[in-house]
N, C-alpha and C positions, 0 to 999 in steps of 0.2 A: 380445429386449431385456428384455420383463417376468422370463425368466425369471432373466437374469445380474444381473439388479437387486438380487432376494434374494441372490444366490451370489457376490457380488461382496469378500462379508465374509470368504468361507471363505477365500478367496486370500494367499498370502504375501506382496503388495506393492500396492501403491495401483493402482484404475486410476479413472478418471474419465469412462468410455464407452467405445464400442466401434466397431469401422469393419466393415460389412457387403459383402463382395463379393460378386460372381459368379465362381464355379470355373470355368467353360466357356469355353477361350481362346476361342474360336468366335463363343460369346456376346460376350463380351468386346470382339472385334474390328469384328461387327456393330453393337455399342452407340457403341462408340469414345468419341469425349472431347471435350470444349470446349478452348478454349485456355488455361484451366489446370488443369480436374479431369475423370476420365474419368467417364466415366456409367453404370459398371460398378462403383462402390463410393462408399458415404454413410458421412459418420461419425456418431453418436451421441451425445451427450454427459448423463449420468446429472444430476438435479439435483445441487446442490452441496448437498455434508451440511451439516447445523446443529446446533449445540452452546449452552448457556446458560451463562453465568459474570458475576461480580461483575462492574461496574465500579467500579474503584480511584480513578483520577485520570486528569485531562484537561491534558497536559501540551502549553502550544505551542509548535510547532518552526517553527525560522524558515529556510525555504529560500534556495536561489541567486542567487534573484529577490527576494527580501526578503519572499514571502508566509507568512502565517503560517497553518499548518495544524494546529489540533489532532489531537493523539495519544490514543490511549486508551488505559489503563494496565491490565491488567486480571490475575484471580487467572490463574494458567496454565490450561491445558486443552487437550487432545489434540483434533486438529480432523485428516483427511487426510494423517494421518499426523505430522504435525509440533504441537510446544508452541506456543502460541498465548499470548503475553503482552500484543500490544500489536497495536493495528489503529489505522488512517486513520480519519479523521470527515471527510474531506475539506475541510469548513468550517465558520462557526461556525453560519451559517444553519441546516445539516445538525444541528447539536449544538443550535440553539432545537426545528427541527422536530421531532427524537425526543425530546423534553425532557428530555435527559441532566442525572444528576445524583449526586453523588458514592453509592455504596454499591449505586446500581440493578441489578437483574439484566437479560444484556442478553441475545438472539438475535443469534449470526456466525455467518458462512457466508464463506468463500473464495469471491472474487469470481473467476470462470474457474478456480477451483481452486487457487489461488497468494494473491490479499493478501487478508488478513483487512479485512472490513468487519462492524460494525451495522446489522443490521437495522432491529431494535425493542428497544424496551425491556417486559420482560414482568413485571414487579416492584419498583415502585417503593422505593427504597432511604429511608437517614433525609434525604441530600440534604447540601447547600445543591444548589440547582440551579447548572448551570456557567455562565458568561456570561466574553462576545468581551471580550477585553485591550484597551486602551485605548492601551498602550507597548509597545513593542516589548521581549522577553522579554532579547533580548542586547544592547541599550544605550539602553534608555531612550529610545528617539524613540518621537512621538505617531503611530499606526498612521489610516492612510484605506484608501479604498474606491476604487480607480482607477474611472473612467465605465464604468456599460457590465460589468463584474467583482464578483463576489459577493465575491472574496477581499477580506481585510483585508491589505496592506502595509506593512514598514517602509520608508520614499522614502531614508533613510538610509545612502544605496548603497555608499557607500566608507570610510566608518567604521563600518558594522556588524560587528563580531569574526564573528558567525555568517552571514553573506553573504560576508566575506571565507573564510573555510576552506573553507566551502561552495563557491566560486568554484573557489580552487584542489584540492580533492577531483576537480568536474569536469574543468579543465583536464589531470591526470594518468589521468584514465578511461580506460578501453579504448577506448569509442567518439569521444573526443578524440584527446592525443597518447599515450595507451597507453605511459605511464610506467611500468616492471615495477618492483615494491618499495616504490612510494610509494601507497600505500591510506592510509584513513579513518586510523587510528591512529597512521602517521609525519605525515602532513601535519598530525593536533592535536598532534603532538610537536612536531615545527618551528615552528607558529606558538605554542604555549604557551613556547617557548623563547627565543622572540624571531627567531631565527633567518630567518624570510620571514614577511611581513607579506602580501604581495599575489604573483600569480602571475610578477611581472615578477622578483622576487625568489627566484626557482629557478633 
């Protein structure tokens, strides 16, 4: 393990750990398996790398559900393999506790390898510091705190523009009704068109 840690860079394609078996079918069969993983091989999994870059802006996106998730906007940088421009804050809590602030230099790491998150902030920028919206970013409704929920919501379910495309984006998913041709960019053609307003309207 210590040793593919260093040698992991020499390689022509990403890897992210490593799975250790036993060669000895023998072994193997002796050892045998639980009921979902054998007991003849572990997998490994290397820290997840980290990288430093600006952050730009903290832009809020308003999900399916009307929750509003800050975005962070950031200078690009090459992170495991892929450009890294924009990572989750998950909340605004999240964005008080690192005390995000426009210009600051931050620490991300791919969280399992895949979404970019903030760490820390390791340099503080010129600022303003960022702070939770008060309205909702796509129609102006007064954003609360469901009981019990960290998140900030728009309650503005059936006139929000950004819940309603958001809605039907899901409704045509794969793991929905696995509509082929209807992704992210026809479904904001149709509704920017006028064309469907709500999913009843497909």
């Amino acid at each position: 393990v210590e040793r593919w840690r260093t040698k992991r860079d020499e390689l022509p394609y990403e890897v992210d750990g490593l799975v250790i078996k036993v060669d000895d079918f023998a072994q193997r069969a002796a050892l045998g398996a639980t009921s979902k993983f054998p007991r003849w091989a572990i997998a490994y999994k290397f820290p997840a790398r980290q990288v430093t870059t600006h952050l730009r802006d903290l832009v809020p996106n308003v999900g399916r559900t009307g929750v509003i998730t800050p975005v962070a906007e950031l200078d690009p940088v090459e992170l495991s393999g892929t450009t890294v421009a924009r990572a989750s804050v998950h909340n605004y809590d999240q964005v008080a506790r690192l005390g995000l602030a426009r210009g600051d230099r931050v620490l991300i790491e791919k969280a399992g390898e895949i979404i970019p998150q903030i760490l820390a902030v390791t340099e503080k920028g010129p600022g303003p510091a960022f702070e939770a919206p008060t309205t909702c970013p796509s129609c102006g409704f007064p954003l609360a705190r469901e009981e019990g929920r960290v998140a900030l919501a728009c309650g503005n379910r059936l006139a929000c523009p950004a819940q309603r495309l958001a809605s039907i984006e899901f409704f045509a998913s794969r793991g929905q009704m696995n509509i082929d041709g209807l992704g992210e960019k026809v479904v904001a053609q149709l509704v920017e068109t006028g064309l469907v307003g709500d999913v009843a309207a497909l």
